[in-house]
C-alpha positions as CSV (number, residue, x, y, z in Angstrom):
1,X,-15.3,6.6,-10.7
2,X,-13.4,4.0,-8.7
3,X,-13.2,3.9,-5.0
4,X,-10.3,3.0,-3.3
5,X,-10.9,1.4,0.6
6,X,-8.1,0.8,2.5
7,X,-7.2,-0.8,5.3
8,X,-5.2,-3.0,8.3
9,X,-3.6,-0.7,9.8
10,X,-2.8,-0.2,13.5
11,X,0.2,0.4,16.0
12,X,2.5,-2.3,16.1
13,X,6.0,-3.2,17.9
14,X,9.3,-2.2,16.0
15,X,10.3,-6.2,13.8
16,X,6.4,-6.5,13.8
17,X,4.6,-7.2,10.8
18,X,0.5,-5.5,9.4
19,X,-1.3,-6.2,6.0
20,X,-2.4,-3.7,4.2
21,X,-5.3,-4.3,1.9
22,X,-7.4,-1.9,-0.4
23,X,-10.3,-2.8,-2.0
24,X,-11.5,-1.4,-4.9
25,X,-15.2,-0.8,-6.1
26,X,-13.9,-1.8,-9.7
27,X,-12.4,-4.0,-11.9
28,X,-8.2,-3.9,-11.4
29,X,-7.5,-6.2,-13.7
30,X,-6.6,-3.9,-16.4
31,X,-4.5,-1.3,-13.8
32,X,-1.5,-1.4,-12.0
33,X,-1.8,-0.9,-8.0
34,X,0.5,1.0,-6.4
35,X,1.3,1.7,-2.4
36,X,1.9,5.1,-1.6
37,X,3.5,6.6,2.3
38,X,3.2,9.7,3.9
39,X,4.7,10.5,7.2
40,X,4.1,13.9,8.7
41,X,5.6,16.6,7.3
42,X,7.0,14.4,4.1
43,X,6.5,14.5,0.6
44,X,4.4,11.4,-0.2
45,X,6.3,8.5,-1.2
46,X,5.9,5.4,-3.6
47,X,6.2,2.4,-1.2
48,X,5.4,-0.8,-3.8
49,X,4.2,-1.2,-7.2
50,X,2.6,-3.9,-9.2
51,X,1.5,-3.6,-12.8
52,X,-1.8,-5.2,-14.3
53,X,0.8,-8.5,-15.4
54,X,2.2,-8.6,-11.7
55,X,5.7,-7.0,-12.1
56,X,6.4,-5.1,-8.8
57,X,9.1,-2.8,-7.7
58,X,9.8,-1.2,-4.4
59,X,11.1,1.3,-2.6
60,X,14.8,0.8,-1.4
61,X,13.8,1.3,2.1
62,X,11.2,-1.1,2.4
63,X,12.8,-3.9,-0.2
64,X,13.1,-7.3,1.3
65,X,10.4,-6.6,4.1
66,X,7.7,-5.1,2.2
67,X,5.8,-7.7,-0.6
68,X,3.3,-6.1,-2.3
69,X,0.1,-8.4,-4.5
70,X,-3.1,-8.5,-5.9
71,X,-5.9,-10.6,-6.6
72,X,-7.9,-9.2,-9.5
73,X,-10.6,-12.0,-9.0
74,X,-11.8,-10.0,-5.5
75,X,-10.8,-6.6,-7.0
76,X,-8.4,-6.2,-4.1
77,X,-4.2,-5.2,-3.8
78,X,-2.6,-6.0,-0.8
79,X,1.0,-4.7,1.1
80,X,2.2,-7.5,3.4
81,X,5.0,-5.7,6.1
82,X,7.5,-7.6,7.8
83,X,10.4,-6.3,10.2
84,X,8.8,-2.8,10.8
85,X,10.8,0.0,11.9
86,X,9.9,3.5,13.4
87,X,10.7,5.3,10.3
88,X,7.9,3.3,8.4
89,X,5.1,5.1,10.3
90,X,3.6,6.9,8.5
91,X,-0.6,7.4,6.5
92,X,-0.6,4.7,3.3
93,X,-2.3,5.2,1.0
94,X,-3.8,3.4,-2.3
95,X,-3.7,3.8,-5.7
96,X,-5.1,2.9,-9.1
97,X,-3.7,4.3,-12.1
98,X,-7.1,4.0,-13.8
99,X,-8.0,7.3,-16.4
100,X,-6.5,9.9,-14.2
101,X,-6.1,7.9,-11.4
102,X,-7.3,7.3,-8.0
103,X,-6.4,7.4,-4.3
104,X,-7.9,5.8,-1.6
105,X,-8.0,8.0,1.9
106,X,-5.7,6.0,3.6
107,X,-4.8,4.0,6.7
108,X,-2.4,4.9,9.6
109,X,0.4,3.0,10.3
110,X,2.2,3.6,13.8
111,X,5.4,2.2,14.5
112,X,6.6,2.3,18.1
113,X,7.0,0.7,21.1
């Protein structure tokens, strides 16, 4: 079982920037880590990905603000967000593609001035 703790979350200003972290109770080393969104009454989204040898990919709304990274020493994955607009509120969430996988319970991010 792996347990997923996110968090850094908050409100912030619109062109304001959060870190995201989310700890995990295991081992990532093996796994890749991936950044999920969902804002209210949306499908949940895939926001950032990185795979256990550090390849990421993004989303093409978030590309170019939104850096995603890990440290497998501390077990942790991070989502570092620049230049934040409105339309990026939304609940992130974290997740480990361990076995079957596993999601974190995620961390509000408001948008707004």
């Amino acid at each position: 079982q792996v347990q997923l703790v996110e968090s850094g979350g908050g409100l912030v200003q619109p062109g304001g920037s959060l870190r995201l972290s989310c700890a995990a109770s295991v081992s990532i080393a093996g796994n890749a880590m991936v950044w999920y969104r969902q804002a209210p009454g949306k499908q949940r989204e895939l926001v950032a990905f990185i795979s256990s040898i550090g390849s990421t990919n993004y989303a093409d709304s978030v590309k170019h603000r939104f850096t995603i990274s890990r440290d497998n020493a501390r077990n942790m994955a991070y989502l570092q967000m620049n230049s934040l607009k409105p339309e990026d509120t939304a609940v992130y969430y974290c997740y480990n593609d361990r076995g079957l996988g596993f999601w974190g319970q995620g961390t509000q991010v408001t948008v707004s001035s």
